[in-house]
C-alpha positions in Angstrom: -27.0 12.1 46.3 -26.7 8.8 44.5 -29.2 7.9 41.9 -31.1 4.3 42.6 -32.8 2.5 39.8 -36.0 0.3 40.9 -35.6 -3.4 41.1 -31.6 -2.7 40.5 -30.5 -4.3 43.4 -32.8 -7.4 43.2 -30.8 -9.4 41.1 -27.1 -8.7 43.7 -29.9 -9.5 46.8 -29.2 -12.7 48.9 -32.5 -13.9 49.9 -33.5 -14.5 53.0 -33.9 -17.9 53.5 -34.1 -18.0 57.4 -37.9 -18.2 57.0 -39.7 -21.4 55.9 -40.3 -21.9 52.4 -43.3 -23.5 50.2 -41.8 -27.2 50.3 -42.3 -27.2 54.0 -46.2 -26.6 53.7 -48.5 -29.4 54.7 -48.9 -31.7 51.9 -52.3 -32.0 52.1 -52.5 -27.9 52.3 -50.4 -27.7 48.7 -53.1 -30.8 47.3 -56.2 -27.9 48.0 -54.6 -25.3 46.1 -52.9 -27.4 43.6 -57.0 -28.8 43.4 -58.5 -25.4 42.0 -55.6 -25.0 39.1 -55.4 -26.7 35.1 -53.6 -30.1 35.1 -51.0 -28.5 32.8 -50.6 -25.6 35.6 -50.4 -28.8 38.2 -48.1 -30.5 36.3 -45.6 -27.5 36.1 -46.0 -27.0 39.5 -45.0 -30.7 40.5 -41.6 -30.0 38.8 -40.4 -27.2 41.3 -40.0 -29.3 44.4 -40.9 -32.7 45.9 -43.7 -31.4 48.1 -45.5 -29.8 45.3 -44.6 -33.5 42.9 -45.8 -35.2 46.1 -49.2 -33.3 46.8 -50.1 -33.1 42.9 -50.4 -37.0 43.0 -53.6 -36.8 45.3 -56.7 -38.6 43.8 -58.8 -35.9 44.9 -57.2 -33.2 42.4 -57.5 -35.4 39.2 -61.3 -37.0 40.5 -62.6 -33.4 39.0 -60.5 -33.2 35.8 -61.7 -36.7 34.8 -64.9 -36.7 32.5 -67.8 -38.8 34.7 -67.5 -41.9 32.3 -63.7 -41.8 32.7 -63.8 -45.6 33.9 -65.8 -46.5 30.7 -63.2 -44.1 28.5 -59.8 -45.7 30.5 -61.4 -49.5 30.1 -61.9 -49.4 25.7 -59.2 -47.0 25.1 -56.6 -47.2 27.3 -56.3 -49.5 30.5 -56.8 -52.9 31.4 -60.3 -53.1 33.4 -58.5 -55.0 35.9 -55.2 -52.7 36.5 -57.9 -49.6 36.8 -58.5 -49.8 40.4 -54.7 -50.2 41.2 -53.7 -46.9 39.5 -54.0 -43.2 40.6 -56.7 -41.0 39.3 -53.4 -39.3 38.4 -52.3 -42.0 35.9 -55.3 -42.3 34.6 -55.8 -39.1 33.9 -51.8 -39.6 31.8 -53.3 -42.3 29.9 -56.6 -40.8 28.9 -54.6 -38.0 27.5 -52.3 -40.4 25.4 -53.4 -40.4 21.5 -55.0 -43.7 20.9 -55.1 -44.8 17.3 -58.2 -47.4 15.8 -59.8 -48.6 13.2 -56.7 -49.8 11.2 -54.9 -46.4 12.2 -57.0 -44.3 10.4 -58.8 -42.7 13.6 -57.0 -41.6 16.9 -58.8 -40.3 20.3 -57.7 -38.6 23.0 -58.8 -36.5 26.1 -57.9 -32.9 26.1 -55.3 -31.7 28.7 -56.7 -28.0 29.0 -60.4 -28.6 28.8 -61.1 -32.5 29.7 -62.8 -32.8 26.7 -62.7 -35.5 24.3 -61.3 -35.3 21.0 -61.1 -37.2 17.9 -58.8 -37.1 14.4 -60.0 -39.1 11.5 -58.4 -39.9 8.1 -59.7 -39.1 5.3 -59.0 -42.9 4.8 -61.0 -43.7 8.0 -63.8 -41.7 6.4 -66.6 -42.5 3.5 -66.9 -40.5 0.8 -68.3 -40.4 -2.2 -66.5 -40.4 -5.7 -63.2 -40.6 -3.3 -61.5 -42.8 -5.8 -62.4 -40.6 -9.1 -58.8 -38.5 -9.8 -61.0 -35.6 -11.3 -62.3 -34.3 -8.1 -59.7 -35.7 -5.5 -55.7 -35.9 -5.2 -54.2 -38.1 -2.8 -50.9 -36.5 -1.9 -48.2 -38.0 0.3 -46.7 -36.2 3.2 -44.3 -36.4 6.5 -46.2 -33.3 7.6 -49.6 -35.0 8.1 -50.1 -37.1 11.1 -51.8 -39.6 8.7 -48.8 -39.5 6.1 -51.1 -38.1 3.1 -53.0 -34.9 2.6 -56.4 -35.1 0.6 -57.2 -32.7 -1.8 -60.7 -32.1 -3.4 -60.4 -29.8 -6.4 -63.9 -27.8 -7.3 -65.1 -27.9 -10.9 -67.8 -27.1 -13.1 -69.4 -30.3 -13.4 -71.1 -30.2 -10.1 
């Protein structure tokens, strides 16, 4: 009696591709379940085929990932007031995730892709702080591994 291992004779298998397949779904059918997933889940889902690409760019899906005040957010950060009502809730969406830098390049702001949340980095530069120029207390070090280019170090002592 021959011995069969589970699963073996998956990966020798032709597929049976005489049924239909999930590119031939109604479009607006994939848009309501791509509506309940995370945008990055949507967005690797738009890769696989062009129904899912084409149903992942309804407005309806991105309308509830966007924060309410997205139109305020899109106009001071990233978009042109007027070019706002010609783009996709998609796109906007893209450019409130881009990192925005300000204030001389020493803040940067961006909306969250898992969450929709807002975030913010500041500089140490972009910040005041007291004594920041006395060496005893604080070390300005250059790097490439900070997004900022330095690192700022404070160095506890007695003093205080």
């Amino acid at each position: 009696m021959p011995v069969s291992l589970m699963g073996s004779g998956f990966s020798t298998a032709k597929a049976d591709r005489s049924g239909p397949g999930l590119g031939e779904l109604p479009e607006n059918c994939l848009a309501i379940v791509l509506s309940y997933l995370d945008p990055p889940d949507i967005c690797n889902l738009a890769r696989t085929n062009r129904a899912f690409y084409h149903a992942s760019s309804a407005d309806f899906i991105w309308e509830s990932k966007l924060p309410e005040n997205y139109r305020i957010l899109a106009g001071k950060l990233v978009l042109y007031e007027r070019s706002l009502g010609c783009l996709g809730k998609k796109d906007i969406y893209a450019g409130l995730c881009t990192h925005v830098r300000f204030s001389g390049g020493t803040k940067e702001v961006w909306m969250g892709k898992e969450r929709g949340g807002m975030c913010m980095l500041i500089s140490w530069k972009g910040m005041k702080i007291t004594g920041i120029d006395d060496r005893r207390y604080w070390s300005h070090i250059p790097t490439i591994q900070s997004r900022f280019h330095f690192h700022l170090y404070y160095f506890l002592t007695d003093n205080m």
